[in-house]
C-alpha positions in Angstrom: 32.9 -47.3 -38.8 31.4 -51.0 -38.7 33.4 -53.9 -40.3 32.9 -54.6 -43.9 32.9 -58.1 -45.1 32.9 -57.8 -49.3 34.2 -60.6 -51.8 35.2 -59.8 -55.6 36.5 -62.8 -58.0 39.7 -62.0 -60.1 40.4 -63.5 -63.4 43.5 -65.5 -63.6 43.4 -66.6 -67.0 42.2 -64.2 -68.8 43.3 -61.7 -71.7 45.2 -59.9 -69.1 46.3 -62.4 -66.9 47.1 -61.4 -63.4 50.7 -60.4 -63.5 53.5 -59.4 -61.3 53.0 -55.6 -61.3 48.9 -56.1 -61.0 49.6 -58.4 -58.0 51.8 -55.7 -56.5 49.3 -52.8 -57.1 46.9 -55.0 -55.5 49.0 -55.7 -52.3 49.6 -52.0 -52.0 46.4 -51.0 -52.2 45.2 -53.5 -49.7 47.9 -52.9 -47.3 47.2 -49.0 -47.2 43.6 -50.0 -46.3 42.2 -50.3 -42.9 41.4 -53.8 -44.3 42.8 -57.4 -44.5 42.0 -60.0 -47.3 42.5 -63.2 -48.1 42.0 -66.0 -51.3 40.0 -68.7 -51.2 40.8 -71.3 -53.8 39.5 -75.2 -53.6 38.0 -74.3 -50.4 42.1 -73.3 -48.8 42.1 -70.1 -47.6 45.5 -67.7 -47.9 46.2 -64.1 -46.2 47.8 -62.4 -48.5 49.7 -60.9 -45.6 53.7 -62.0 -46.8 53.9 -60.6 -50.4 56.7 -63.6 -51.5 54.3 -66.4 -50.0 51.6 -64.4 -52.3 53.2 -63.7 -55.5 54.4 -67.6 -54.6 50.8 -68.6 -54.3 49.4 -66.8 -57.2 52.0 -68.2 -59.9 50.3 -72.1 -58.7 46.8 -71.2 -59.0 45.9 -72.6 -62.4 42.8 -71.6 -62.2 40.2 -69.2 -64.5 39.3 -66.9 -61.3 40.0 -66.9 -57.5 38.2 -65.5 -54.7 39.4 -62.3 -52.8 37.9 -61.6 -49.5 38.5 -58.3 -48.5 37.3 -57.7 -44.3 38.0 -54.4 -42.8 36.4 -50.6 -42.3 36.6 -49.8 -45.8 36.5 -52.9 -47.3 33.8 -51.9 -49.7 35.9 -48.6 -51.0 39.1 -51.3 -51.8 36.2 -53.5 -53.3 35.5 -51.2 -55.4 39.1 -50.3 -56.8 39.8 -53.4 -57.7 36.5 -54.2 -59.7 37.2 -50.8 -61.7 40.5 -52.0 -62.4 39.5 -55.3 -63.3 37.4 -53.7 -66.0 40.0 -51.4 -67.2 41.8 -54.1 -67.7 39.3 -55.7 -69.7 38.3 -53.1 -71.8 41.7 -52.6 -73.0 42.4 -56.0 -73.5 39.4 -55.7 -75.9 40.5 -52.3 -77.7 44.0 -53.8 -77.9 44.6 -57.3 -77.4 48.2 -57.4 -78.2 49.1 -55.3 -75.6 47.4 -57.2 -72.7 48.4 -60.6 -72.8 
């Protein structure tokens, strides 16, 4: 299978602000992948390779959304994970706001 190069922007501040368990279900789900990725925030670029360096990272972006690169041979199939969970998440910040701060 060819390569996949796919990008997908996660919201940081949002109702359901990217957390320590989301951070970790996304680093799992990447690692089991046949895919690396990377942020890109103020034009810096960080592999999310290390989970301490990017739990580290993420808790000083104070930013609204950063960009995830995801580059692999199913790039597109992790692309697409994340962007349903990223409107789970949204949808049930929506039906229950309390709960998804």
């Amino acid at each position: 299978m060819a390569k996949q190069i796919v990008s997908i922007k996660l919201p940081m501040k949002t109702a359901s602000t990217l957390k320590l368990k989301r951070t970790l279900r996304l680093y799992e789900s990447i690692k089991k992948s046949r895919s690396t990725a990377y942020f890109s925030v103020n034009g810096k670029t960080f592999s999310i390779d290390d989970l301490p360096k990017t739990i580290s990272f993420l808790a000083s972006v104070r930013k609204k959304e950063i960009l995830l690169v995801l580059e692999g041979e199913d790039a597109e199939k992790v692309h697409r994970r994340i962007a349903e969970s990223i409107e789970l998440s949204k949808e049930n910040a929506r039906e229950n706001p309390g709960l998804h701060r």
